[in-house]
Each structure stands twice: as structure tokens, then as C-alpha cells.
N, C-alpha and C positions, 0 to 999 in steps of 0.2 A: 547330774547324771554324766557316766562319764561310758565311753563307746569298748566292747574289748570286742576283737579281729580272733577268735577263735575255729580253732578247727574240733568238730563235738568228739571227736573219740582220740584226739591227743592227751595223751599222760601231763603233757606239761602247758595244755591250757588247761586243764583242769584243776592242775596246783592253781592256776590263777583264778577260776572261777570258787574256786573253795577258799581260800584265804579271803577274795573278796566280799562271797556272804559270809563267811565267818565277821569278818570286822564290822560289815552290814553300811559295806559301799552298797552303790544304788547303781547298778552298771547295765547297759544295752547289748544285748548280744548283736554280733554282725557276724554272719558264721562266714567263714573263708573256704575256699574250695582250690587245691592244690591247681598249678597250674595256669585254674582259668582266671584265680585271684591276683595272681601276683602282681601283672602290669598296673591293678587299681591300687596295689599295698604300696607301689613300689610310687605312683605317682604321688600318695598322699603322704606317706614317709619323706617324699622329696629326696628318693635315695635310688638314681639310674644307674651305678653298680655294684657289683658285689652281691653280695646273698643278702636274701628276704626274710625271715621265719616270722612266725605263732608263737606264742601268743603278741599281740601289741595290745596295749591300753593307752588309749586316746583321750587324752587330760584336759583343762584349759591350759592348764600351763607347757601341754605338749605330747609329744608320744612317749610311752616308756614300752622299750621291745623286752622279753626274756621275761620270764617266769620269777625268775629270782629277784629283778628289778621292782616288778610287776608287785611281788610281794613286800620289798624295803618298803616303797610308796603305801602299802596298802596298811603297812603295821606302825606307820609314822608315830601315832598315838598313841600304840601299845606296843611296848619296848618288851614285855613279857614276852611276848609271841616270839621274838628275834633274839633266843637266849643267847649267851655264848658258846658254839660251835656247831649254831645250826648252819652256818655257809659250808662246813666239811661235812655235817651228813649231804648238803644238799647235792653236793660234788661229788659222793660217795654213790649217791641214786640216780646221779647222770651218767656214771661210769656202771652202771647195772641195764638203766634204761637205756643209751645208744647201744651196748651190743648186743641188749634185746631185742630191740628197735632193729639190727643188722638182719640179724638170721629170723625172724619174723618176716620180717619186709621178704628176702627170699622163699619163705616158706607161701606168703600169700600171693607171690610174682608165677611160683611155680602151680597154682591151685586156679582153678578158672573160676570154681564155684565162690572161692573165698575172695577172689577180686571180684567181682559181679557183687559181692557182698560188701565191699569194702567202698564203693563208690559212696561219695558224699553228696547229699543236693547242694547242686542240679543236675551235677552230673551222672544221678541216678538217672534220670529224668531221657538220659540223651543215648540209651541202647548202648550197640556197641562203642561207639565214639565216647561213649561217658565211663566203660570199660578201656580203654585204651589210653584215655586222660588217667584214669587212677592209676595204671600201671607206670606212666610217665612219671606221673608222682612218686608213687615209690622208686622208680631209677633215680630221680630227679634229688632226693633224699640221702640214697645211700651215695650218691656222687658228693653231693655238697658237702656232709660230714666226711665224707673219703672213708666210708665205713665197707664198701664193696674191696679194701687192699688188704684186710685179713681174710680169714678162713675163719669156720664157721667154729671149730675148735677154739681158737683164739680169744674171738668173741666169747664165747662160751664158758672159758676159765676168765676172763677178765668178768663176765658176770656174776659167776659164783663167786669171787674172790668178795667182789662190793657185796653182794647178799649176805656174806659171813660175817662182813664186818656191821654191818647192819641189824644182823640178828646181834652180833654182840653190844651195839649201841642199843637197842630195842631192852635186852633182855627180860627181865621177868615183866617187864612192862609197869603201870597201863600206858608209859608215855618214855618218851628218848630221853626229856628232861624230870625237872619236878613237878609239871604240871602240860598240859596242851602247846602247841604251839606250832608255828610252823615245819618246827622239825619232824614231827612226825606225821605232818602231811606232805613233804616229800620225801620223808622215808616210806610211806603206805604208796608214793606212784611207781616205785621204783618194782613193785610188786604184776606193775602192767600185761609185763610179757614174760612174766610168771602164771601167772590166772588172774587173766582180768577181770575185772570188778563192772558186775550190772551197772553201775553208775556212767561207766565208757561209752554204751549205748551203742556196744560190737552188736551186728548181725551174729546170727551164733556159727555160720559158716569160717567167718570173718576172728571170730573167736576162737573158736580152733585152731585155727590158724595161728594164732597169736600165743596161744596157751605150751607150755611147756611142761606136762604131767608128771613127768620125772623130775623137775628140778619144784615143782608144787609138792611132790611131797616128801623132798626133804627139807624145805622148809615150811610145812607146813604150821608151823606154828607162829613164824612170821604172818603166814597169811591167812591166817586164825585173827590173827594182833589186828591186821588189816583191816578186817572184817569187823570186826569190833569199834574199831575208831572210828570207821564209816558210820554205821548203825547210831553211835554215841554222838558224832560231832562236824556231819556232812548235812546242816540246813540251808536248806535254798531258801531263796530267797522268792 
């Protein structure tokens, strides 16, 4: 049994909880809560500077931080899953997801109802102080990546640019390669903060928030594809 530090409505623990039941690891959730987690992640990491993030997976043989890490380790066995050029889509949907992730994060910073929504336990739990941690959070976020030094424009086209190429990695489908694999489960998170997917476990305030209607339905068929793969080959464990 092995520990993973997730936070529940992150895009990229979520590639890591997918890929791990998909390979049908045997994993412990320990959910993380922005903020009031860190000093615990940061003692067990044994890592007192520098930046923190989600996902980590807690081994015997040790921590593996990053999504993509998370995944090498996870598909050790199965070489299928790791085809060739699944590390450029996955680059491709982190350059979708962080300037999602950007103008999102401001869209829920600016909404009272979709941060009151967006708190995580426990810090649901804690009224306004558990509002005011989450908003921390999201500052705390777009500082670390230095995603607050564009405009919301910039983001924007650097989003749509990854979605295009994505739709065109995708194309008529049902899969990025010849068959399943990691790649297009993290091509389907990059779809996040496009319309996120019930699996996220958004409050629907919080989803709104997050959703981007106009850029859903031009790529609507991307997250058609989405929705499909999920339905097809998102078993929990």
C-alpha cells in the first residue's frame, strides 16, 4: 500500500489517481488542504525550501512528487501505457492547464460564492477563516508558478494554442496513440478548465467558475472525446 498527498479537485492528482487505479496500485488517499498542509508535506518531504506541490506518492523506496513521475513509477510494468510521445502531449496539457488554472484561479478569487465553494476539508469546516485560507491558496498558486505576470489574454491564447494541438493529437480518436494509455489521460485533464468533468468533485458554484463556455464549445468535440474515455476507462478502485 503506498500513501498519495492529493488535493480532490486537482487536474493533476487526478492524472495520478487514474493512472494508479488504472495499473490497479493499491494507494491510501491522504487528502492535502492548501496552506494548512504544507508545513506537514514539507516536514515529511524533508524539503524546508523552496516550493511544495500535489500530487506526492509515498513509496517504500520513497517520495515521487509530480504527476508525471507519479505515472513513470506507476506504469513500470506496462511499457504500453508510456508510448512514445506521451511526455510532449503531457507538456502540451500542462501548457493548457496552468493558463487555465491562471484566469480560473482569478475568476474564483473574484466570486465569494465560488470560493465559499471551493474550500477543501477542513477548511470547509472553519467559516470564514477556511474562506480566506482558500483564497490564500489560490494567491499562493498563481505566485508560485508566476502565473499572476501575464494577462488574462495571454493565458488565454497560450491555452487555445495547447487545445488545438491536442485536438489535433486526439483527432478522430478513440485514443492519442493505437490503443489506451497515459496519454490520453492527460490529454482528457487538460480539458479541466474547459468544462470540468463530475469526476473533479467541483461544488457547481466552484465549477462555474472554473468552466469556460466559449472555449467548450469550440472544442467541443475534444470534450465529447473526454467524456467518453472517462465513461470507458476511469475505474476506481
Amino acid at each position: 500500500m503506498v500513501d498519495l498527498v492529493h488535493l480532490s479537485y486537482s487536474p493533476w492528482s487526478e492524472r495520478a489517481r487514474w493512472i494508479l487505479d488504472h495499473t490497479g496500485v493499491a494507494w491510501r488517499s491522504v487528502p492535502y488542504t492548501p496552506t494548512l498542509s504544507e508545513p506537514w508535506l514539507r516536514w515529511r518531504l524533508r524539503r524546508f525550501a523552496g516550493s511544495v506541490s500535489v500530487p506526492v506518492l509515498f513509496t517504500p523506496s520513497g517520495a515521487i512528487p509530480d504527476s508525471w513521475d507519479i505515472a513513470v513509477w506507476a506504469t513500470r510494468g506496462a511499457p504500453a501505457l508510456m508510448p512514445e510521445g506521451t511526455r510532449e502531449i503531457d507538456a502540451t496539457a500542462d501548457e493548457a492547464l496552468r493558463s487555465g488554472r491562471a484566469v480560473a484561479g482569478r475568476r474564483v478569487l473574484a466570486d465569494r460564492e465560488a470560493l465559499r465553494a471551493s474550500r477543501p476539508f477542513p477548511a470547509s469546516k472553519l467559516g470564514p477563516v477556511g474562506t480566506w485560507l482558500t483564497a490564500d491558496g489560490w494567491r499562493r498558486v498563481l505566485r508560485k508558478y508566476r502565473e499572476d505576470g501575464m494577462d488574462d489574454a495571454a493565458h488565454r491564447a497560450r491555452q487555445v494554442a495547447a487545445l488545438e494541438a491536442l485536438e489535433q493529437a486526439v483527432g478522430d480518436g478513440p485514443f492519442v496513440h493505437d490503443a489506451f494509455s497515459y496519454a490520453d489521460i492527460t490529454a482528457a485533464s487538460a480539458l479541466s478548465f474547459v468544462a470540468p468533468h463530475a469526476n473533479l468533485g467541483l461544488d457547481p458554484a466552484a465549477a462555474r467558475a472554473w468552466a469556460d463556455p466559449e472555449l467548450a464549445e469550440r472544442f467541443a468535440g475534444l470534450v465529447a472525446w473526454r467524456d467518453q474515455l472517462v465513461r470507458d476507462f476511469r475505474v476506481r478502485m
